[in-house]
NUTORRO-582781 format. One record per residue: residue number from 0; residue in three letters; chain; x negated, y, z negated of N, C-alpha, C, O in turn. Coordinates in steps of 0.2 Angstrom, whole numbers, padded with zeros to 4 digits. Atoms other than C-alpha are relative to their C-alpha. Layout:
NUM_ALA_A_X_Y_Z_X_Y_Z_X_Y_Z_X_Y_Z
...
! end
This chain:
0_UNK_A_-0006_-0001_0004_-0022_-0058_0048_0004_0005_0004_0001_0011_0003
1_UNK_A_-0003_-0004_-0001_-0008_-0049_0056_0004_0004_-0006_0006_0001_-0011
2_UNK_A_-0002_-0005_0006_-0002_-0034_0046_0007_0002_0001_0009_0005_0006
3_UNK_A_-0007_0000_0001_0016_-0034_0040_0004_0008_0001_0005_0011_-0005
4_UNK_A_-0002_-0009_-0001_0023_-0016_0046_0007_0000_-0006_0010_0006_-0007
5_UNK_A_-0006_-0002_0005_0039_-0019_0033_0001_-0001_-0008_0005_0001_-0013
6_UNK_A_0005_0001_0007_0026_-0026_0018_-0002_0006_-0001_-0002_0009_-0006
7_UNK_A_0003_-0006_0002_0018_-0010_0021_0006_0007_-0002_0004_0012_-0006
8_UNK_A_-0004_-0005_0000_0034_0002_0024_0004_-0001_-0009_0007_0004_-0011
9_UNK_A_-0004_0000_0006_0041_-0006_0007_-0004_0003_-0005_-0002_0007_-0009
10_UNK_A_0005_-0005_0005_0025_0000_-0003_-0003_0007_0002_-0004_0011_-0003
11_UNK_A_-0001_-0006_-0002_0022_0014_0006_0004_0006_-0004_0003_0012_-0003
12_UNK_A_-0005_-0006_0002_0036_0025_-0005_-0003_-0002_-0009_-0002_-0007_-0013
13_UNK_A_0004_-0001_0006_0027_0031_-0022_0007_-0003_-0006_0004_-0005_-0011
14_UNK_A_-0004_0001_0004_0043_0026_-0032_0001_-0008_0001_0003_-0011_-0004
15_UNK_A_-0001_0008_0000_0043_0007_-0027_-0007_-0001_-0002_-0007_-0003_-0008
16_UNK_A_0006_0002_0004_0025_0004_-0031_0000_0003_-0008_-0002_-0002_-0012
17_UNK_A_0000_-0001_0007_0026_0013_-0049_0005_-0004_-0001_0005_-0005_-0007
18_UNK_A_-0005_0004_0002_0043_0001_-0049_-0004_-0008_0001_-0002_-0012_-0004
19_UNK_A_0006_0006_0002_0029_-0016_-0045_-0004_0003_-0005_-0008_-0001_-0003
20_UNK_A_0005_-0001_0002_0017_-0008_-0056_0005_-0003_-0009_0005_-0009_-0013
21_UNK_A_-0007_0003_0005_0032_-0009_-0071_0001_-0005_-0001_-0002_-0008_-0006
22_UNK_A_0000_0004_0000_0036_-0024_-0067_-0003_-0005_0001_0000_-0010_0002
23_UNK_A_0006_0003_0000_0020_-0030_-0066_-0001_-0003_-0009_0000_-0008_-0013
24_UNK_A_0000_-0003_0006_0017_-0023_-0083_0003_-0003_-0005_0000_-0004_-0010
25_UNK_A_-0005_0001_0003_0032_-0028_-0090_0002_-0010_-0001_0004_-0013_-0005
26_UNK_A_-0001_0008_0000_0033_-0047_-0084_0008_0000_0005_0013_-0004_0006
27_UNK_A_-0009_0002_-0004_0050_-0042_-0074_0006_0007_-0001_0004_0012_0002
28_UNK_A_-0005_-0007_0002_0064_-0028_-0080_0007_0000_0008_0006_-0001_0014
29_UNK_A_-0004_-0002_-0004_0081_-0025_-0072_0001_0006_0004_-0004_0009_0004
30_UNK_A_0001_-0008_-0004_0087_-0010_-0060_0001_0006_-0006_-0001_0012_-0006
31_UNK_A_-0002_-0005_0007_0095_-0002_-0080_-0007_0001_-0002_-0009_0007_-0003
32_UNK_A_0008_-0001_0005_0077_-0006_-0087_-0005_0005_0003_-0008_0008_-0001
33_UNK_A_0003_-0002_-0003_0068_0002_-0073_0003_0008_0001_-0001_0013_0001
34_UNK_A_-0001_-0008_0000_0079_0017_-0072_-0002_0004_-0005_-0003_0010_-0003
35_UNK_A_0001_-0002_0006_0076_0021_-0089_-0008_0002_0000_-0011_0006_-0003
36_UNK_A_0009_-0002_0002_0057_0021_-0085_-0001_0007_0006_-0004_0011_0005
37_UNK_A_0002_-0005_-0005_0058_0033_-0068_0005_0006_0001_0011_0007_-0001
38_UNK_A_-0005_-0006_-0002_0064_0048_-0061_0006_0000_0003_0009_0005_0005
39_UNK_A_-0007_0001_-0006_0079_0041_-0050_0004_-0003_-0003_0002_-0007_-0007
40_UNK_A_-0007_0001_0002_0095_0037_-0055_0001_-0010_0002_-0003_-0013_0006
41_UNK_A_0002_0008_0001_0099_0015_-0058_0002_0000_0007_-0002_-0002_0011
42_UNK_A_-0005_-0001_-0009_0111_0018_-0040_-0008_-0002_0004_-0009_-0008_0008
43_UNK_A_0004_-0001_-0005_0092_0024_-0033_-0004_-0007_-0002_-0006_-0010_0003
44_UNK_A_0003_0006_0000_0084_0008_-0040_0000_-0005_0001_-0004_-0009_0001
45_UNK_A_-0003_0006_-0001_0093_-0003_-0036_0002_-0002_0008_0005_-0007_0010
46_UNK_A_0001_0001_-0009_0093_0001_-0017_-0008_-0002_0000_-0011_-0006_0004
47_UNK_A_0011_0000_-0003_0071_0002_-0018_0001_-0008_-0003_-0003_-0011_0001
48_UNK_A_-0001_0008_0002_0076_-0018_-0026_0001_-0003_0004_-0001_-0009_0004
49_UNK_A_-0004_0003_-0005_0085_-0022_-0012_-0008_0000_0005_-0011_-0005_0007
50_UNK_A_0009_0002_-0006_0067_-0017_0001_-0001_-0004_-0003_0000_-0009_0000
51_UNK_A_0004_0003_0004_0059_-0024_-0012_-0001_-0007_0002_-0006_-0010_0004
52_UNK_A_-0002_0007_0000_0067_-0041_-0012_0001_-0004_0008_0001_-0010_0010
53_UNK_A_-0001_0002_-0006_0069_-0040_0007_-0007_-0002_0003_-0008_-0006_0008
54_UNK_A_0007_0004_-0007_0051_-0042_0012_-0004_-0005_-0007_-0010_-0007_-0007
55_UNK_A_0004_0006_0002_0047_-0054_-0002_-0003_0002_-0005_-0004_-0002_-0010
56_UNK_A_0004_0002_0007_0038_-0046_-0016_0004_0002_-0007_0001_0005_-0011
57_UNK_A_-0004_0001_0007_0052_-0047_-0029_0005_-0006_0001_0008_-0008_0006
58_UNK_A_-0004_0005_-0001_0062_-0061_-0034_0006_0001_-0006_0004_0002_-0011
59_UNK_A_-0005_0000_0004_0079_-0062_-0042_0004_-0004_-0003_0008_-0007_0000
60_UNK_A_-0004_0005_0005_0087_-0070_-0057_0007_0002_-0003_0005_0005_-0008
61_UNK_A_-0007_0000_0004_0106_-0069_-0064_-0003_-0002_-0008_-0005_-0007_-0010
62_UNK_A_0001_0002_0006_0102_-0067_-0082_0007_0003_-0005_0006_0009_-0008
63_UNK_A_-0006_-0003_0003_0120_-0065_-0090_0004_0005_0005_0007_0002_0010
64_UNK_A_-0004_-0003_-0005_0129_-0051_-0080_-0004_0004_0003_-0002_0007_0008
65_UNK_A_0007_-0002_-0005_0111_-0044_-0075_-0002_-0003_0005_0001_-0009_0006
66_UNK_A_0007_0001_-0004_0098_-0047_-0062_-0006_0002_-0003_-0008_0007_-0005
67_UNK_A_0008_-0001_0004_0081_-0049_-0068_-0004_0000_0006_-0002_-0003_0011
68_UNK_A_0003_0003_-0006_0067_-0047_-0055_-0006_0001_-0005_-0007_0005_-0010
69_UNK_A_0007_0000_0000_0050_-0052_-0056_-0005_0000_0008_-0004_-0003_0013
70_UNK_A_0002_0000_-0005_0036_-0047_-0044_-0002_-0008_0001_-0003_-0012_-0003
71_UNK_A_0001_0008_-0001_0032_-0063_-0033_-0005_0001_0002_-0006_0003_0008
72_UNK_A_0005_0000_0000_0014_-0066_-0036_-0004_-0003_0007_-0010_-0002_0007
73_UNK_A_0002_0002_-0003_0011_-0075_-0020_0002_0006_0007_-0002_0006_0011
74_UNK_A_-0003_-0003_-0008_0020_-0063_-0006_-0007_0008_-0002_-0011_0011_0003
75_UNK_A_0003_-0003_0002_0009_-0048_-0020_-0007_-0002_0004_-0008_0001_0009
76_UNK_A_0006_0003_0001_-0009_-0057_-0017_-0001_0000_0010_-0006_0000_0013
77_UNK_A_0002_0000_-0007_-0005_-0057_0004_0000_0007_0001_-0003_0009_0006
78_UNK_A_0000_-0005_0000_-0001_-0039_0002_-0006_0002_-0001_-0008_0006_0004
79_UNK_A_0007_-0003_0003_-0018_-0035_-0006_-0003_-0004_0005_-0006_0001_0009
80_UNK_A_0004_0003_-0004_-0027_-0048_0006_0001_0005_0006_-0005_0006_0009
81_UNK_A_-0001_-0004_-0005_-0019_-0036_0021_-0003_0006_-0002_-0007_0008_0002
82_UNK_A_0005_-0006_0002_-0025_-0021_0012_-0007_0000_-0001_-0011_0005_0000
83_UNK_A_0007_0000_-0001_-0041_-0025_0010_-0003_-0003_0007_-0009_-0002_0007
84_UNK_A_0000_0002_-0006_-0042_-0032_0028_0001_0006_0004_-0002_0006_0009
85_UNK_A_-0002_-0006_-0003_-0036_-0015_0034_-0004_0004_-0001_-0006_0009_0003
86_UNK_A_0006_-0007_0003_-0049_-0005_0023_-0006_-0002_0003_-0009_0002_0006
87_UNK_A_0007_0000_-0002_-0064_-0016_0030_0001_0002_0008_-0004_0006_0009
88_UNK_A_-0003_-0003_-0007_-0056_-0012_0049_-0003_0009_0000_-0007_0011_0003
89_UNK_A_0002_-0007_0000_-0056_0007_0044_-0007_0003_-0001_-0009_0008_0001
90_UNK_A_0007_0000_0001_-0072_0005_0038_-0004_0001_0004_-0007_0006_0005
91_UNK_A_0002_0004_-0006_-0080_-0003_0051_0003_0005_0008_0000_0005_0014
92_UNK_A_-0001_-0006_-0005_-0072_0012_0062_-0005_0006_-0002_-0009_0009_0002
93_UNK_A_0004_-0007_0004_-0079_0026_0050_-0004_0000_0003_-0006_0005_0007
94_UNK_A_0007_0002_0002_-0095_0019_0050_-0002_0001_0007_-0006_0005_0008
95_UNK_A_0001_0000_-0009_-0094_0016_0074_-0002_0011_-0001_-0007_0014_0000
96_UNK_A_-0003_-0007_0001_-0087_0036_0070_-0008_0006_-0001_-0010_0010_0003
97_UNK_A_0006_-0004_0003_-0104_0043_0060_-0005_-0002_0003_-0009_0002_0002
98_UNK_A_0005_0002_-0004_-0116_0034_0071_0001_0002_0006_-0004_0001_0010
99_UNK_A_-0002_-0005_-0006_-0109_0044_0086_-0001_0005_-0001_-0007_0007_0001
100_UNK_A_0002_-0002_0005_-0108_0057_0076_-0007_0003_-0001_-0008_0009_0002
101_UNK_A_0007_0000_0000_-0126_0057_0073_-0006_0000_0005_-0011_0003_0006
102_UNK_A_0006_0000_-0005_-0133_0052_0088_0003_0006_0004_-0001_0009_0008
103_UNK_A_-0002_-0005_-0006_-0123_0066_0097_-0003_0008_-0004_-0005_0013_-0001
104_UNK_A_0006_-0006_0003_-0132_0079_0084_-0005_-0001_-0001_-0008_0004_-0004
105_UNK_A_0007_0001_-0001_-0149_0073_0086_-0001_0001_0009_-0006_0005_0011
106_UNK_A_-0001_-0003_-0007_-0146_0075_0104_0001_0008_0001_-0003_0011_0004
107_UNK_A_-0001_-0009_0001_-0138_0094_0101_-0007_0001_-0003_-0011_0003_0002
108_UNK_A_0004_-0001_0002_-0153_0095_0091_-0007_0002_0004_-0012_0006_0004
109_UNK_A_0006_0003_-0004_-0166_0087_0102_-0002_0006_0007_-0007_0009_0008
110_UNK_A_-0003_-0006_-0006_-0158_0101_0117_-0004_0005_-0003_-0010_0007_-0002
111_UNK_A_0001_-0006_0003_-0160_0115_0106_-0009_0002_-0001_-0012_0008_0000
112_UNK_A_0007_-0002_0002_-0179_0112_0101_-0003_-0001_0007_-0008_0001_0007
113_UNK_A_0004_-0002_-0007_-0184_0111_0121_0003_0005_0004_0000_0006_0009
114_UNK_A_0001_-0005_-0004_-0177_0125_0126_-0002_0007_-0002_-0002_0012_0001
115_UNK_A_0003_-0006_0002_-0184_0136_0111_-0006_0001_0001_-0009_0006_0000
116_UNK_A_0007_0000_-0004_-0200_0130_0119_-0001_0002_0005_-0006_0002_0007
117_UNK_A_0002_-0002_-0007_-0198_0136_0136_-0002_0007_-0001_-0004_0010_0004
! end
């Protein structure tokens, strides 16, 4: 799975993820409803809607003279599949990481006990 660099730059900023979390939460909420829950002004939420909506994980309804968005369950689900996909990657580094790591201080170690013997 190639990883989406503008899926991640849009979660990436802590005020758009607590804004999917809401509207996870909530089943949906406008940019009014949303401002009322965060620290940014409706101006600043309603640009993070605008990422939001550009790489796919919101979607937007005209409900009267509103915009309703709901998170879109299917673009979320590829999100999370690339985060986990990322973490086993990291993992699977860590892990090459401590295995080197190890053998290169069993090695220092190994030195040290033959030359306390000479």
């Amino acid at each position: 799975m190639r990883v989406d660099d503008d899926l991640w730059s849009a979660v990436g900023d802590p005020i758009r993820r607590r804004m999917l979390d809401l509207l996870l939460h909530e089943g949906g909420g406008t940019a009014t409803s949303l401002s009322e829950r965060l620290p940014v002004t409706r101006q600043a939420v309603a640009k993070h809607l605008v990422v939001l909506d550009r790489v796919g994980l919101v979607r937007a309804s005209t409900v009267g003279r509103e915009r309703r968005f709901r998170v879109d369950q299917a673009q979320l689900a590829r999100a999370v599949a690339q985060l986990a996909e990322v973490g086993a990657a990291w993992d699977a580094r860590l892990r090459r990481i401590r295995r080197i790591a190890e053998a290169v201080q069993r090695d220092r170690d190994a030195d040290g006990k033959g030359t306390a013997q000479r």
